[in-house]
N, C-alpha and C positions, 0 to 999 in steps of 0.2 A: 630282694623281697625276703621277710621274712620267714620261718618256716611254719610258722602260725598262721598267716595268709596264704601259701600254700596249701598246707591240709585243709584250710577252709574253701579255697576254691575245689579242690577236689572231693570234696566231701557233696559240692552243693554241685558240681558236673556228675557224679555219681547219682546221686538223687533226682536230676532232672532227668538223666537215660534213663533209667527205671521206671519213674511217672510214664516218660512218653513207651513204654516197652508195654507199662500195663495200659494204655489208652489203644494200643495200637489195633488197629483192622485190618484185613487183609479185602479190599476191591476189586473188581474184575470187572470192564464193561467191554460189550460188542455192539454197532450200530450199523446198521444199513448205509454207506458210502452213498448210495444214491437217493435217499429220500432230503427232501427239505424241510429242517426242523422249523424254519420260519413263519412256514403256514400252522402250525398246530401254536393253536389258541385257546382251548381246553382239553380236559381229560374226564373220564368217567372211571373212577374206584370200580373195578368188578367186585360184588361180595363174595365172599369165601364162600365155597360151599356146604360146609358145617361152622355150627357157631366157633369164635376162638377159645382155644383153650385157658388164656389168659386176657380176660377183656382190656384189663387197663393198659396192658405192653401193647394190644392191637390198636387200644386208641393215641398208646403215644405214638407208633409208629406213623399211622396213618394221620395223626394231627400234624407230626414233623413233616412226611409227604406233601399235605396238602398247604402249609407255612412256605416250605421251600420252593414250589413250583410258582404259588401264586406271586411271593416276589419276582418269579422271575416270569409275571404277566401271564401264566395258564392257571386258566381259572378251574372249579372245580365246577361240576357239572353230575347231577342225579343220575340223568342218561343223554345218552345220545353226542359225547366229546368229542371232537377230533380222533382224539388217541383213548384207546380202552386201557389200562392201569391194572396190571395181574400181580399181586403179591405172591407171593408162594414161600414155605419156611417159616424161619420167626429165629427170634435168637433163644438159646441155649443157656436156661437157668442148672444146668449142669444136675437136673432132677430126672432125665431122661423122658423131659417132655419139649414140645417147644412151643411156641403161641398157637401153633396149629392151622395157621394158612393153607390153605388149597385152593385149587382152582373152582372156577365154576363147573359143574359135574354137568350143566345142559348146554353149554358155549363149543361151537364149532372151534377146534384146534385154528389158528393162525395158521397161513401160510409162511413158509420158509424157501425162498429159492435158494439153497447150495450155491448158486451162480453171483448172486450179488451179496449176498452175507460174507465181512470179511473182517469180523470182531472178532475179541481175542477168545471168547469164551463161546458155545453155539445157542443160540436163540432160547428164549425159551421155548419148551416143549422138544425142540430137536433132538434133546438127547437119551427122553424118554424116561430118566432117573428123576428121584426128588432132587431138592440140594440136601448136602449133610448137614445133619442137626448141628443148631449155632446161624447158619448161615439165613441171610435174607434174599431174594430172589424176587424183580421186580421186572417188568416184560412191559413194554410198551409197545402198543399196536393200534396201526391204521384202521380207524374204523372204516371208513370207503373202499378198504380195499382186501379186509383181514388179513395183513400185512404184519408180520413183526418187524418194527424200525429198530427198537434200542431192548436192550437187558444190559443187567449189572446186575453182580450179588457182591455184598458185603457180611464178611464174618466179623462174630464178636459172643464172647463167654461170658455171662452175667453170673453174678456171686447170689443166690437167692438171700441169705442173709442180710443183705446190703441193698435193700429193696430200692432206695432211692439214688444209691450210686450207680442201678444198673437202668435205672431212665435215665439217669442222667449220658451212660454209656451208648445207651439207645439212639439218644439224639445226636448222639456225635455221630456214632456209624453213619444212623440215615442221613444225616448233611454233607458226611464225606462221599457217600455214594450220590447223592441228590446234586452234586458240584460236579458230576459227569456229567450231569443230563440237563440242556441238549449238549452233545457233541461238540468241539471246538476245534472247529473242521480244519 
């Protein structure tokens, strides 16, 4: 090989680590080993309980949400789902603010048994902390039984400059975390 097709190959291996370095997310999920994901048929979005601080990053998150579940057959539901849908966090326009998710301020806490919980990260609400700014936090729970079955958070820094590279960033986080859930047991 020549050394001019060498430098080229490594010029465009250098460039493609980098792309994937700046794309990357960091994932976390936990789910309940004993619940069965096969009966949950929809979900119901809890709304935040203040408005978000950034409406448009809340609606892409929640459009990406509610795209990715329903391919995978959980429909979305006003009230009353199978599973309640708790966002929490937002990502991290590196302005020291973030979309502003929180929970519902009048929703009884989910139950957590320590006993059957055996995901890598602890439920939502068990550990009493927000997530750190950047990060997305997403809690699935049994309505029949206010039960936490699943959480997952995905981190990710958006460039506020770069308003449309960072939906575009958005969508990828929520789909790589949304390809956790359900569990693949």
């Amino acid at each position: 090989m020549n050394s001019g097709v060498r430098k080229l190959q490594f010029l465009l291996l250098v460039a493609m680590l980098s792309v994937t370095c700046c794309f990357a997310q960091k994932v976390k999920v936990g789910y309940d080993k004993t619940a069965d994901f096969s009966k949950y048929k929809s979900y119901t979005l809890q709304k935040p309980a203040t408005t978000p601080n950034r409406p448009l990053l809340y609606a892409s998150i929640t459009g990406t949400i509610k795209n990715d579940l329903e391919a995978k057959g959980i429909a979305s539901r006003e009230k009353d789902g199978d599973l309640t849908l708790i966002a929490t966090g937002g990502f991290d326009y590196g302005l020291n603010s973030d979309v502003g998710l929180s929970g519902c301020q009048n929703c009884p806490a989910p139950l957590v048994d320590a006993m059957d919980w055996t995901g890598k990260i602890p439920a939502g609400g068990a550990s009493g902390t927000a997530p750190p700014k950047g990060t997305l936090q997403l809690t699935f729970v049994d309505r029949a039984n206010n039960k936490v079955v699943w959480t997952g958070t995905v981190t990710q820094k958006l460039d506020a400059t770069k308003q449309d590279q960072a939906l575009q960033r958005v969508g990828a986080a929520v789909d790589k975390l949304m390809a956790e859930f359900p569990p693949k047991k």
